[in-house]
Backbone as CSV, one residue per row, in Angstrom:
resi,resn,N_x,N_y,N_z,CA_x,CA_y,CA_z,C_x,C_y,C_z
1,UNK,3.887,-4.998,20.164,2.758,-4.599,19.320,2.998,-5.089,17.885
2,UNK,2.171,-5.864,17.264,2.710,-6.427,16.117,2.077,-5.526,15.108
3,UNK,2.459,-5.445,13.807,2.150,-4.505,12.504,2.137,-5.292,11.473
4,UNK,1.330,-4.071,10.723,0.812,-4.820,9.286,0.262,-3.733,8.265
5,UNK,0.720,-4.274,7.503,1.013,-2.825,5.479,-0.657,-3.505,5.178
6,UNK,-1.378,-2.875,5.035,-2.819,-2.543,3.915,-2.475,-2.045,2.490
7,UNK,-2.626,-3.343,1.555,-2.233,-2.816,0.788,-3.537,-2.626,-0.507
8,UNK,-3.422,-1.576,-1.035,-4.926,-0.525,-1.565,-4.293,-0.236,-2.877
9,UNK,-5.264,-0.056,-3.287,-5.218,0.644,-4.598,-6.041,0.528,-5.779
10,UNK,-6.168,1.530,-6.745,-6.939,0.633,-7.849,-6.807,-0.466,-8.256
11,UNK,-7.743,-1.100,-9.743,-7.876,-2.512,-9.740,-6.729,-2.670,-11.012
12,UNK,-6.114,-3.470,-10.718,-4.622,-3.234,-11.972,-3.580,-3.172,-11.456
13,UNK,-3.547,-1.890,-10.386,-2.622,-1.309,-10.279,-1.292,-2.613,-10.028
14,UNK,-1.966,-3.519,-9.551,-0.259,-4.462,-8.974,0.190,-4.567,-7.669
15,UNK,-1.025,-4.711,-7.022,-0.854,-4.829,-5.565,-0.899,-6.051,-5.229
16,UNK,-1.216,-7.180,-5.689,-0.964,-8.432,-5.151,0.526,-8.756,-6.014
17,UNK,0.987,-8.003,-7.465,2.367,-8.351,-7.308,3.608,-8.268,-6.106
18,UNK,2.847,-6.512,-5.653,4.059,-6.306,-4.463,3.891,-6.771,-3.261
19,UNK,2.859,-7.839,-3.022,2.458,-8.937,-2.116,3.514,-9.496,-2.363
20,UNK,3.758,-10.162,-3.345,4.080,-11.368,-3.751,5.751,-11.217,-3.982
21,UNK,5.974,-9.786,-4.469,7.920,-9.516,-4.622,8.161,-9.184,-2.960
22,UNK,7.240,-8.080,-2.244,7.757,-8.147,-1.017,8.040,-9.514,-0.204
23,UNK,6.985,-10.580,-0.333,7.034,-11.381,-0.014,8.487,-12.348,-0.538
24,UNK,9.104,-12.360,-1.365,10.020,-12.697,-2.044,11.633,-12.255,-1.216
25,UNK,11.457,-11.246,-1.500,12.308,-10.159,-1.161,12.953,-10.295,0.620
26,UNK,11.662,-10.936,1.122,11.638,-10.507,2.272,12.477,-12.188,2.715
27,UNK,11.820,-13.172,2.200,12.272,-14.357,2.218,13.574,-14.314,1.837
28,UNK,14.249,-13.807,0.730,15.802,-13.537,0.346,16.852,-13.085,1.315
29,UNK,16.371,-12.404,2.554,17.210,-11.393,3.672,16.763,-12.072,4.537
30,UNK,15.884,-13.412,4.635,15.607,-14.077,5.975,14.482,-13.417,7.005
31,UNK,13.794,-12.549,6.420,12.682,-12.015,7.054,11.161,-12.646,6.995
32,UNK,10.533,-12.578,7.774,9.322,-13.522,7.435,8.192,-12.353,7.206
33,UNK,7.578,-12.581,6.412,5.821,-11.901,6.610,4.881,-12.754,6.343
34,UNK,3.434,-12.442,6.682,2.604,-13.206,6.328,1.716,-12.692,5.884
35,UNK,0.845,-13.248,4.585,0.208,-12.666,3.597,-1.455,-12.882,3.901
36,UNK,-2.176,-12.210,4.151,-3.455,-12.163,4.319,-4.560,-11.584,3.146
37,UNK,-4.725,-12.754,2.271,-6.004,-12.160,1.749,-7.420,-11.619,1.711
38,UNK,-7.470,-10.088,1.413,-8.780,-10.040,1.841,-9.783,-9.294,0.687
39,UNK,-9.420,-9.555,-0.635,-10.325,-9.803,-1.688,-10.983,-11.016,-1.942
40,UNK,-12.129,-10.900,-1.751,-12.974,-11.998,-1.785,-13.292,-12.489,-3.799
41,UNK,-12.822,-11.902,-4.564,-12.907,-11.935,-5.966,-11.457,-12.098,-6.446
42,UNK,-10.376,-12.622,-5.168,-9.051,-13.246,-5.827,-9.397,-14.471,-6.595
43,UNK,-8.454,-14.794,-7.843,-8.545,-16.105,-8.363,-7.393,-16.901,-7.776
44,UNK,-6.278,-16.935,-7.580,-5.158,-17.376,-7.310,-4.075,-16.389,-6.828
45,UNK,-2.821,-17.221,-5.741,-1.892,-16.742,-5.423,-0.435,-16.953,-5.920
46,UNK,0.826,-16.381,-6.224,1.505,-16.990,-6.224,2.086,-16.590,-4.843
47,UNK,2.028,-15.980,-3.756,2.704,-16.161,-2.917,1.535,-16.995,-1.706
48,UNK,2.352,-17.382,-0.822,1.275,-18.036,0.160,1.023,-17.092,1.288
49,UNK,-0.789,-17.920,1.420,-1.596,-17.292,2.344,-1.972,-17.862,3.438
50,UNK,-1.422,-16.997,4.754,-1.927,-17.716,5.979,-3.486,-17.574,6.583
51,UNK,-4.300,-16.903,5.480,-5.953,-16.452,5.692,-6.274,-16.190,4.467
52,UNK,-7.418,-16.350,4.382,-8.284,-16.102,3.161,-9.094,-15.734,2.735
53,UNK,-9.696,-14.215,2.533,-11.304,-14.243,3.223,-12.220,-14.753,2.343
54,UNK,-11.948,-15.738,1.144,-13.131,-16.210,0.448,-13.118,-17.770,1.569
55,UNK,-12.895,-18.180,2.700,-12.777,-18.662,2.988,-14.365,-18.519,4.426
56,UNK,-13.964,-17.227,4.414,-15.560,-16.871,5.077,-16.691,-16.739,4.305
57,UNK,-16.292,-15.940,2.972,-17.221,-15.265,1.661,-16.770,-15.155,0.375
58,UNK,-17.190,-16.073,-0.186,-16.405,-15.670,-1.724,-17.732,-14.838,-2.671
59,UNK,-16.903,-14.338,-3.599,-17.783,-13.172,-4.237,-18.491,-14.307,-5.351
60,UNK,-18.379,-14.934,-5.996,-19.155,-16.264,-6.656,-20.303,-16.859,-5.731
61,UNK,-20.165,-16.935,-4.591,-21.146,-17.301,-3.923,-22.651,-16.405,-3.795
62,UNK,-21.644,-14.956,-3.760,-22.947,-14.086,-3.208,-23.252,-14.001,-4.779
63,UNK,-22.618,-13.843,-5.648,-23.188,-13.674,-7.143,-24.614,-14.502,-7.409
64,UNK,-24.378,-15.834,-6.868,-25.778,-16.903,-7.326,-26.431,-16.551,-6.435
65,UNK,-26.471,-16.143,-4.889,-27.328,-16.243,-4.299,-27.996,-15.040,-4.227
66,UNK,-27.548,-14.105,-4.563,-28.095,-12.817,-3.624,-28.419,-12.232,-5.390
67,UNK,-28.110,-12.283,-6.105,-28.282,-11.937,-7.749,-27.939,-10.710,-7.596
68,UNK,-26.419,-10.368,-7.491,-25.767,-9.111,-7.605,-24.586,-9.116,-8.855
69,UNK,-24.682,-7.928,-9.458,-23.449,-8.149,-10.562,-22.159,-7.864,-9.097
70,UNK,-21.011,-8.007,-10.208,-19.786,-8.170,-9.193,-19.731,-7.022,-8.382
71,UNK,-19.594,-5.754,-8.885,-19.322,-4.641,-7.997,-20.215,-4.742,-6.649
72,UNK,-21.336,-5.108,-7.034,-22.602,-5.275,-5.653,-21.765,-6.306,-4.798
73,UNK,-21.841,-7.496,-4.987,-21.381,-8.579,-4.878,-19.911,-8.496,-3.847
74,UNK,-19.248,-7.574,-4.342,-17.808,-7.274,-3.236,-18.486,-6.400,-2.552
75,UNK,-19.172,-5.100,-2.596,-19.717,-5.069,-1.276,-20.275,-5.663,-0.246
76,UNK,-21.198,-6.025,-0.825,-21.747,-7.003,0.269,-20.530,-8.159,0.703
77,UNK,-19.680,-8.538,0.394,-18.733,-9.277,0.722,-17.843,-8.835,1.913
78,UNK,-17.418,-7.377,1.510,-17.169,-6.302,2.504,-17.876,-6.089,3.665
79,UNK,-19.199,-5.934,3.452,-19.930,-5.750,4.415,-20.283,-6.830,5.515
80,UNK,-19.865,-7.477,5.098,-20.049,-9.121,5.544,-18.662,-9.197,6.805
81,UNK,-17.388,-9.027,6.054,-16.414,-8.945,6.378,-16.953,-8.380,7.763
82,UNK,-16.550,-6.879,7.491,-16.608,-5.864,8.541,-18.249,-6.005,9.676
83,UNK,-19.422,-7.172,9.165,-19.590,-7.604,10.401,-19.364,-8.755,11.137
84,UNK,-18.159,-9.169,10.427,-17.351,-10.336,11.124,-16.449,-10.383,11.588
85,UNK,-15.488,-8.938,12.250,-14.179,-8.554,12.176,-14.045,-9.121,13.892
86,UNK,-14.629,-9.172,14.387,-14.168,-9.638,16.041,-14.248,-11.013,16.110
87,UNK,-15.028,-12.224,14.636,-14.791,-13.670,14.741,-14.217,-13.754,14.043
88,UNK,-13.692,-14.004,12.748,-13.010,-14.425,11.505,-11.685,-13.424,11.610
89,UNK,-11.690,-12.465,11.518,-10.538,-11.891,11.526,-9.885,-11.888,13.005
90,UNK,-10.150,-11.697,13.977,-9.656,-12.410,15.438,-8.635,-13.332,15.307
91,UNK,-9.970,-14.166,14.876,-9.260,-15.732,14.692,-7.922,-16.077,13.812
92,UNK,-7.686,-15.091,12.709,-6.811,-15.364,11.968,-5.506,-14.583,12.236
93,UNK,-5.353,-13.988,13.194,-4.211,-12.774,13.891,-3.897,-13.157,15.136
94,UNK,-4.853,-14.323,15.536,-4.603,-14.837,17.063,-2.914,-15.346,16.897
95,UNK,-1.917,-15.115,17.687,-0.805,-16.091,18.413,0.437,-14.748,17.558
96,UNK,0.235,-13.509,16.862,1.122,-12.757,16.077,1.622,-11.637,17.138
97,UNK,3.097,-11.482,17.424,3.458,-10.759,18.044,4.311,-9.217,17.331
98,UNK,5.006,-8.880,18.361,5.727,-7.888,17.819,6.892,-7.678,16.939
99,UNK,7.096,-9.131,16.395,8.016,-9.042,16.099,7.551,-9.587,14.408
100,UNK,5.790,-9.833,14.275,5.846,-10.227,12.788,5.204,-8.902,12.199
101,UNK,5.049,-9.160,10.758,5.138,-8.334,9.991,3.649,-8.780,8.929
102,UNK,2.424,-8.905,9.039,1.265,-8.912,8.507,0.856,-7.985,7.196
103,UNK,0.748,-8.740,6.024,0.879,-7.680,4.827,-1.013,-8.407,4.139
104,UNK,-1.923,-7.386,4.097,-3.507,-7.477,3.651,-3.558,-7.055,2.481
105,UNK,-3.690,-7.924,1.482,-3.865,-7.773,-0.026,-5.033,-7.151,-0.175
106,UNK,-5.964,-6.065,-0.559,-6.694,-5.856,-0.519,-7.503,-5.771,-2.091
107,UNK,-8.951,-6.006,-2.083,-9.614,-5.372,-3.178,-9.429,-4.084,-4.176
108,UNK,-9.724,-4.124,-5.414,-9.361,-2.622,-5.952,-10.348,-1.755,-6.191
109,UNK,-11.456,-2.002,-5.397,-12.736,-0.967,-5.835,-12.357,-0.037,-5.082
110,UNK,-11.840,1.308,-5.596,-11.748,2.737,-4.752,-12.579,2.963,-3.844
111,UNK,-13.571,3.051,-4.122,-14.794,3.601,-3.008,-14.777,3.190,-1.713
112,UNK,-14.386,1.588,-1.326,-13.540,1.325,-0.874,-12.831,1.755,0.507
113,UNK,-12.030,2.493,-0.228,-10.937,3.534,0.446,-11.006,4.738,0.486
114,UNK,-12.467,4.996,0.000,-12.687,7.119,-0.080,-13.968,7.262,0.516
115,UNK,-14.981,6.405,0.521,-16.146,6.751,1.437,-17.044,5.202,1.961
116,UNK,-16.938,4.132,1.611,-17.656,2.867,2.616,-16.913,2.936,3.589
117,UNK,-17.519,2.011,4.564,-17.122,2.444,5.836,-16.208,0.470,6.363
118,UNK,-16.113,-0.310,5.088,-15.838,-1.495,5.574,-14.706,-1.187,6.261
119,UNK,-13.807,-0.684,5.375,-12.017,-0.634,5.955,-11.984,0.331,6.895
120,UNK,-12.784,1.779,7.284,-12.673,2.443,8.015,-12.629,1.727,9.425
121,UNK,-13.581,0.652,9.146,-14.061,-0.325,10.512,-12.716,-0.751,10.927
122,UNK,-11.936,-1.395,9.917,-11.178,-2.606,9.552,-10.392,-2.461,10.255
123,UNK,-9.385,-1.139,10.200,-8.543,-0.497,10.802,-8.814,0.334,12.088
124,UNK,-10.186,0.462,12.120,-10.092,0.857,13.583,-10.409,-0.580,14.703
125,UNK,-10.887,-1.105,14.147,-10.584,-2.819,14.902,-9.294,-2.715,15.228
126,UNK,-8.465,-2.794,14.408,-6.996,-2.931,14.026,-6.314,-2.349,14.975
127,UNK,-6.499,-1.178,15.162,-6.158,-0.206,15.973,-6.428,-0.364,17.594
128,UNK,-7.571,-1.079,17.695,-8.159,-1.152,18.987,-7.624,-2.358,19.564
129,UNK,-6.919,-3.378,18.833,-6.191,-4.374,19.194,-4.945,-4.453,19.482
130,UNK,-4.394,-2.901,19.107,-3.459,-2.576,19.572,-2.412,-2.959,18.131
131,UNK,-2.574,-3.375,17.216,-1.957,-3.625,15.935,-1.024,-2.096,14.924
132,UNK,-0.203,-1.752,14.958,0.218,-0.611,14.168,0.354,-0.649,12.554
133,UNK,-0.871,-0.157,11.793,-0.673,-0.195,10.431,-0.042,1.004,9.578
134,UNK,0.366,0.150,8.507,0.390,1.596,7.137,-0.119,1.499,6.133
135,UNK,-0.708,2.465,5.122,-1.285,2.288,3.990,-0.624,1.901,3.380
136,UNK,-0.326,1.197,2.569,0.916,1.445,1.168,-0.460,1.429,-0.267
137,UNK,-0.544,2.582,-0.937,-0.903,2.935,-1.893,-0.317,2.705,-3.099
138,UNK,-0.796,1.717,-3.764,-0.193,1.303,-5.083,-1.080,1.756,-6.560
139,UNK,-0.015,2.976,-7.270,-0.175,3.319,-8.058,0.369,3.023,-9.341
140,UNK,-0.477,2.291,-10.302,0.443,2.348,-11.736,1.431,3.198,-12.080
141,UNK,2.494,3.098,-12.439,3.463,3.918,-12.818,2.994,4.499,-14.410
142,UNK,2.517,3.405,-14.970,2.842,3.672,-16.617,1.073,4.239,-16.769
143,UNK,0.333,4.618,-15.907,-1.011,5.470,-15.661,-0.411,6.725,-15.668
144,UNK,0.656,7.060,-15.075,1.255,8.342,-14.978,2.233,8.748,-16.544
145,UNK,1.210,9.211,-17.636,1.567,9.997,-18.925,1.958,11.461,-18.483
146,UNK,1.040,12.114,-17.875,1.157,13.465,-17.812,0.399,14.075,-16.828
147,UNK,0.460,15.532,-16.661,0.134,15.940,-15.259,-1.171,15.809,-14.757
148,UNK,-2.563,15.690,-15.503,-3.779,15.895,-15.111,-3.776,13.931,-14.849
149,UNK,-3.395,13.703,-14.968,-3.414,11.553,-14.654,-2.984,12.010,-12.765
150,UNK,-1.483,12.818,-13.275,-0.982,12.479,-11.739,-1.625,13.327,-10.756
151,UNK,-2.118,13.941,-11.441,-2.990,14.646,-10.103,-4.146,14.078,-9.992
152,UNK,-4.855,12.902,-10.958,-5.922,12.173,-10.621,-5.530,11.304,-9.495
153,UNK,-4.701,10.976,-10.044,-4.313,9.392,-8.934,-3.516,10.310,-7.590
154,UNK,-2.917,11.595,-7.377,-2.476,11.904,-5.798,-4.087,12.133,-5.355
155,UNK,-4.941,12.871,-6.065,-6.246,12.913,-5.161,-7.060,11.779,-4.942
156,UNK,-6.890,10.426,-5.253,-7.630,9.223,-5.301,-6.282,9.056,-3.877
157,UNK,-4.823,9.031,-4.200,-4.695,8.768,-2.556,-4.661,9.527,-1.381
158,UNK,-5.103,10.965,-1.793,-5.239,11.735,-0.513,-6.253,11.098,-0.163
159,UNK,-7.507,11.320,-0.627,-8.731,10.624,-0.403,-8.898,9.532,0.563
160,UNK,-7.833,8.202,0.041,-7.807,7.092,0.746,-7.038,7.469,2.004
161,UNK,-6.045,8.303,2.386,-5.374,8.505,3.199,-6.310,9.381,4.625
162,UNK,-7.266,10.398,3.917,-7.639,11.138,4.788,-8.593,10.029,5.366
163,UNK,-9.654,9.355,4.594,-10.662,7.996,4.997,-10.410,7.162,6.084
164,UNK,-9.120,6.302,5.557,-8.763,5.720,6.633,-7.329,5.672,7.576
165,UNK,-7.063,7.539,7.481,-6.341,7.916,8.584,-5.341,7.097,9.322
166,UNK,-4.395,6.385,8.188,-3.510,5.657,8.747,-2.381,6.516,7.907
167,UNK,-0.853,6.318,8.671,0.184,6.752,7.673,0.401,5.958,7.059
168,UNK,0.583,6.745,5.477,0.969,6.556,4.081,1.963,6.301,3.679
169,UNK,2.363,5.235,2.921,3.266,4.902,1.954,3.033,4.668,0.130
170,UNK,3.080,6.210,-0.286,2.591,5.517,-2.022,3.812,5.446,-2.531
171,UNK,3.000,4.323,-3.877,4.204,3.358,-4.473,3.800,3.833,-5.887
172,UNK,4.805,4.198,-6.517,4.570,3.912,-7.948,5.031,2.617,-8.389
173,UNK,4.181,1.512,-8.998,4.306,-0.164,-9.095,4.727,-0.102,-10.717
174,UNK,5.147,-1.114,-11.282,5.662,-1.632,-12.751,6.413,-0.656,-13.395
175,UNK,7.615,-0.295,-12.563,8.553,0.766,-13.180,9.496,0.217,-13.979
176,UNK,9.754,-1.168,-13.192,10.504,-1.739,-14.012,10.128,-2.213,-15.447
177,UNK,8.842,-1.948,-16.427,8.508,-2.088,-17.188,8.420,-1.076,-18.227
178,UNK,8.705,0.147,-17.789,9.229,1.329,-18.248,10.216,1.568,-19.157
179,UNK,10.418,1.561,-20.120,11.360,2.161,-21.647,12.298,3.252,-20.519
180,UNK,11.899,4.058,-20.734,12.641,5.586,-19.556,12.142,5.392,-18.844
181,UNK,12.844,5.470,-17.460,12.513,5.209,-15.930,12.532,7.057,-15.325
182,UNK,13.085,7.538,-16.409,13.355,9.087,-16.136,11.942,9.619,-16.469
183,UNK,11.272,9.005,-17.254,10.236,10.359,-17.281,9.217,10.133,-15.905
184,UNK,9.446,9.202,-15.232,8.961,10.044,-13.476,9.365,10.903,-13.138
185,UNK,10.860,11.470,-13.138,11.246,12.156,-12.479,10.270,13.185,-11.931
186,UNK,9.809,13.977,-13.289,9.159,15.547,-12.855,8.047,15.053,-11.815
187,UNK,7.718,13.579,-11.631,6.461,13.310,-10.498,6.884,13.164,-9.399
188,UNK,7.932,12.396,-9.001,8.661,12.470,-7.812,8.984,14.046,-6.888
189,UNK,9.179,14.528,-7.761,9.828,16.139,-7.005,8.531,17.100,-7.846
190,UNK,7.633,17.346,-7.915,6.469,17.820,-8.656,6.626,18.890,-8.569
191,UNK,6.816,20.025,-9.647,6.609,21.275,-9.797,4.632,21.686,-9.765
192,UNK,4.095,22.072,-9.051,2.571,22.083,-8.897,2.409,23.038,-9.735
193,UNK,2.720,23.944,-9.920,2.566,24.906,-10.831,2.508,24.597,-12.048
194,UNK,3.718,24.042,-12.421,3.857,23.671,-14.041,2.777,22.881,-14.030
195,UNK,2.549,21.982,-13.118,1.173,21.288,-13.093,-0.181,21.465,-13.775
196,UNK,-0.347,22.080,-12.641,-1.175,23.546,-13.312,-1.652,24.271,-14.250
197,UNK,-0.389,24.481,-14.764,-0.047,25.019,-16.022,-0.283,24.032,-17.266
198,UNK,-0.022,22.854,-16.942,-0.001,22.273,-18.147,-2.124,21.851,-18.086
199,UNK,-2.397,21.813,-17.109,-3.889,21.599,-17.241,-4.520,22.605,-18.076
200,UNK,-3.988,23.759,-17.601,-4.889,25.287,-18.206,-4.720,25.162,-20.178
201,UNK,-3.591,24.249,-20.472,-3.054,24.475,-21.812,-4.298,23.517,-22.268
202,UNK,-4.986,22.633,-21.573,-5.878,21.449,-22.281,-7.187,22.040,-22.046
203,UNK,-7.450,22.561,-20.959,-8.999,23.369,-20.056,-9.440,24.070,-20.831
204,UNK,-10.632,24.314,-20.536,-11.533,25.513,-20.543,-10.972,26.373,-19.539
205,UNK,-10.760,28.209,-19.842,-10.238,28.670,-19.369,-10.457,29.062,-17.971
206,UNK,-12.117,28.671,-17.775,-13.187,28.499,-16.546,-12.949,27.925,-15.496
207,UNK,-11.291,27.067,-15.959,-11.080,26.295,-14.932,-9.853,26.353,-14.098
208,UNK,-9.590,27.169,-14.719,-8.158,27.490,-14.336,-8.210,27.875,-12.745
209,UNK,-9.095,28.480,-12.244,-9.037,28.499,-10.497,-9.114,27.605,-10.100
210,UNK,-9.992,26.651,-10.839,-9.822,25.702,-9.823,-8.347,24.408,-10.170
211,UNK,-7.776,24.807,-11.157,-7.031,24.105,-11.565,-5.726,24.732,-10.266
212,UNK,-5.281,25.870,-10.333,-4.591,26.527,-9.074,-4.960,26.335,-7.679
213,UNK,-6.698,26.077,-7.365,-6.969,25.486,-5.856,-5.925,24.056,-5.626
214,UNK,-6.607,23.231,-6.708,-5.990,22.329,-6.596,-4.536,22.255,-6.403
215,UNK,-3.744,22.831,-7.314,-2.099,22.747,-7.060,-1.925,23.037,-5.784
216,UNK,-2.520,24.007,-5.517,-2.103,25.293,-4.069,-2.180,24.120,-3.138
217,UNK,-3.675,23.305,-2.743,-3.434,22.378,-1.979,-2.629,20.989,-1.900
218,UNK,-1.947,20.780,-2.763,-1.035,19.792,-2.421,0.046,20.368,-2.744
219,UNK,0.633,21.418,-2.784,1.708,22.228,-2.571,2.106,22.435,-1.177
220,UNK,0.762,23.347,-0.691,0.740,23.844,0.302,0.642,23.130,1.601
221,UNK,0.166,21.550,1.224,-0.063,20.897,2.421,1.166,19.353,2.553
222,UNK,1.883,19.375,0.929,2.625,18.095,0.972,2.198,17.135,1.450
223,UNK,1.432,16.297,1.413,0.715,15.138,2.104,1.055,14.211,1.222
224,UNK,1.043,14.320,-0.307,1.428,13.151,-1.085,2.959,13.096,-1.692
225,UNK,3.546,12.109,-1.795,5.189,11.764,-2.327,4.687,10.434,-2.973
226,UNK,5.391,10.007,-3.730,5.613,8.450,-4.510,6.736,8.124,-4.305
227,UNK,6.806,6.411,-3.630,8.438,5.917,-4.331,8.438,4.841,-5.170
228,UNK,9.355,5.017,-6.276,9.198,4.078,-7.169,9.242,2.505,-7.067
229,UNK,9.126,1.248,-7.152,9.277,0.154,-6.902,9.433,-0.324,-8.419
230,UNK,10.904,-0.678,-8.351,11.664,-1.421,-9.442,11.777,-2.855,-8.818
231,UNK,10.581,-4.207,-9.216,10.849,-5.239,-9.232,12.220,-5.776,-9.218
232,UNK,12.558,-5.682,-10.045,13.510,-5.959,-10.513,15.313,-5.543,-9.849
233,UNK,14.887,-4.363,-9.060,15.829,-4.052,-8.406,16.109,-4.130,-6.747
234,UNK,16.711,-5.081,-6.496,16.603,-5.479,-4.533,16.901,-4.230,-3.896
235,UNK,17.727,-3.168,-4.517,17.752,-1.803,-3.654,16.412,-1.496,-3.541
236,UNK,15.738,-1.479,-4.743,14.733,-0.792,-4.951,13.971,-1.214,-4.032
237,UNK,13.586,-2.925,-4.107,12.485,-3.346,-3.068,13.223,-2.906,-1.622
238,UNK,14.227,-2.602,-0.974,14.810,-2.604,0.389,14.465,-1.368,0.595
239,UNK,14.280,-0.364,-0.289,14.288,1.074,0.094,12.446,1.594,0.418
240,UNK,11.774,0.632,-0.326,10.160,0.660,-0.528,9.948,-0.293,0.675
241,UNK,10.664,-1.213,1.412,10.327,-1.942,2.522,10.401,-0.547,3.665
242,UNK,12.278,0.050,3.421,12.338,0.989,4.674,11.645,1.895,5.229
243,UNK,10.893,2.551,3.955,9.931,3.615,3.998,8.827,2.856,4.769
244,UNK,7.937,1.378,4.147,7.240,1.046,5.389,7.332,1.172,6.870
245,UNK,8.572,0.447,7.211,8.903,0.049,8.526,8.953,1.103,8.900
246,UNK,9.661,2.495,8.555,9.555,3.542,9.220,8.385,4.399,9.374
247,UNK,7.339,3.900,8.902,5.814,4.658,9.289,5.220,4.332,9.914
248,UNK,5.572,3.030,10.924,5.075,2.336,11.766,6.187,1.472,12.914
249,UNK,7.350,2.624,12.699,8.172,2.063,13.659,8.278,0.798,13.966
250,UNK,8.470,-0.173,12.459,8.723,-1.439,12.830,10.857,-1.854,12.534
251,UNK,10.534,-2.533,13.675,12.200,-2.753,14.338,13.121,-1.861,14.946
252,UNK,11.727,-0.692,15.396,12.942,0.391,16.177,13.593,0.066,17.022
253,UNK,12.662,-1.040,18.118,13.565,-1.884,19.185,14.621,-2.948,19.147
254,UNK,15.176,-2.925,18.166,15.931,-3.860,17.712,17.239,-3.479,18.303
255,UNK,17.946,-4.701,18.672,18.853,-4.253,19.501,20.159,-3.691,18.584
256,UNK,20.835,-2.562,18.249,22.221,-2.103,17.447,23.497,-2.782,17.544
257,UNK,24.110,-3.429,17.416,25.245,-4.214,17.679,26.657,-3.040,17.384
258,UNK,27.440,-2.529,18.026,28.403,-1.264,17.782,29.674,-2.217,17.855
259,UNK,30.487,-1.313,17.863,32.306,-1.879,17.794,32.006,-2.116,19.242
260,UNK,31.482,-1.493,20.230,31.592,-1.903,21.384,31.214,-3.323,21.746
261,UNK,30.800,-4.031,21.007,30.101,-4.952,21.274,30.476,-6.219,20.768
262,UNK,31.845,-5.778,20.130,32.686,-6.960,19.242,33.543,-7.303,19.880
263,UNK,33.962,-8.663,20.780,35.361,-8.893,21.009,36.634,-8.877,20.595
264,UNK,37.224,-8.835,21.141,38.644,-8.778,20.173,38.973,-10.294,19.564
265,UNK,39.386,-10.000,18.433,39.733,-11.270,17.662,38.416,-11.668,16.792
266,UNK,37.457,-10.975,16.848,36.232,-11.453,16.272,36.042,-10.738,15.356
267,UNK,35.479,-11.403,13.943,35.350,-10.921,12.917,33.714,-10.054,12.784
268,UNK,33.368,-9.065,12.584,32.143,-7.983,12.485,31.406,-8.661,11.875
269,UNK,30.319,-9.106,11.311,29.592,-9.061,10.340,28.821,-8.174,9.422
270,UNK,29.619,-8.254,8.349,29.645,-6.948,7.461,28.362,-7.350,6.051
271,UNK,27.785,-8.358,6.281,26.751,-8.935,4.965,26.020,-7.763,5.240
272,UNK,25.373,-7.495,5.988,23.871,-6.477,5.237,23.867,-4.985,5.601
273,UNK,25.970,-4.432,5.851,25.963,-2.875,5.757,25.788,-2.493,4.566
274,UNK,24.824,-1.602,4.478,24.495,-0.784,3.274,25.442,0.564,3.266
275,UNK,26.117,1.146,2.189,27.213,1.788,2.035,26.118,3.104,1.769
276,UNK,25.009,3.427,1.347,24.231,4.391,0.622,24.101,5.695,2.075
């Protein structure tokens, strides 16, 4: 069964960078993926693409013809898409087995991912082909000042998560651009309360229930976590790969090589034990 990371998020956020470092990253350890574009309003790549979807529809096209400003313009591009998903996209996944690794750059219009129904399609195609995906949710890091931001952006990815009902991987992206890499911390391990709390200090006091609904439910239900992605750091990218692979059980079948399995006189190969 072959798999493949959707990768979402707002427009900024840096999701065709972690196209482009995973893609890197992945090439460095001898792993292959292949990069599928499916923003039709990309200008350029630096990593390479084995599909393209301005290649079916580019958003310049529908701009002159159809006289839509851009936001219109990627819908209908979308919409286009998703009624082309059994020819064009078929065609571009034909001969991929279980053993590759398919990564979909996606558009950054939210809506998107919280109520059109293109990607809902997208992935249940996906699904019906027998393909195993994960979200990976890419969130600005340096968007995250303080608590009412981070609780904007976990409910923009519950949202996307509950929509299109695939398991989640969120990323906090451009950490490595960060002065203090510490002031995530309190987001990583989130006190909801203090959360909370710090909303009620800015609110109208009117709001404070609902400022506590809110905590209560992502307290109470844990559905959202972030992991950080430090460019810059190969642990970092190996640990933001593992979390993928493990939401979609990619390389569980991989065969384990043990002491049992070493002849005598033969040296182990010790390059890619991780000591952590």
């Amino acid at each position: 069964m072959p798999h493949a990371q959707l990768v979402v998020g707002p427009a900024g956020s840096g999701k065709s960078t972690y196209c482009y470092n995973v893609h890197q990253h992945c090439q460095s350890i001898g792993r292959t993926v292949h990069v599928i574009n499916l923003d039709p309003a990309a200008d350029e790549f630096r990593y390479p693409v084995v599909a393209d979807v301005r290649e079916l529809i580019s958003l310049d096209d529908v701009m002159e013809e159809e006289e839509l400003g851009p936001n219109g313009a990627l819908m209908f591009c979308m919409e286009y898409l998703e009624d082309n998903l059994d020819d064009w996209l078929a065609d571009q996944l034909e001969g991929y087995t279980e053993d590759d690794m398919v990564i979909f750059d996606c558009p950054g219009q939210l809506e998107l991912y919280s109520h059109h129904s293109a990607f809902k399609s997208f992935t249940k195609q996906m699904n019906d082909w027998g393909w195993k995906m994960v979200c990976v949710y890419v969130l600005d890091s340096q968007f995250i000042t303080d608590g009412s931001k981070f609780i904007a952006g976990c409910l923009q990815a519950q949202s996307a998560m509950l929509h299109l009902a695939l398991p989640h991987v969120n990323i906090f992206s451009k950490v490595d651009m960060l002065e203090d890499k510490s002031v995530l911390d309190p987001y990583l391990t989130p006190d909801h309360a203090a959360l909370a709390a710090e909303l009620d200090e800015r609110m109208h006091p009117k709001y404070r229930k609902l400022n506590r609904a809110i905590a209560s439910v992502m307290e109470d239900f844990s559905l959202i976590s972030f992991v950080p992605m430090d460019i810059s750091d190969e642990d970092s990218m190996q640990f933001v790969m593992y979390q993928c692979d493990c939401a979609i059980g990619f390389g569980e079948d991989a065969d384990v090589r043990t002491s049992r399995d070493v002849e005598y006189g033969d040296e182990p190969d010790l390059s890619n034990l991780s000591l952590e």
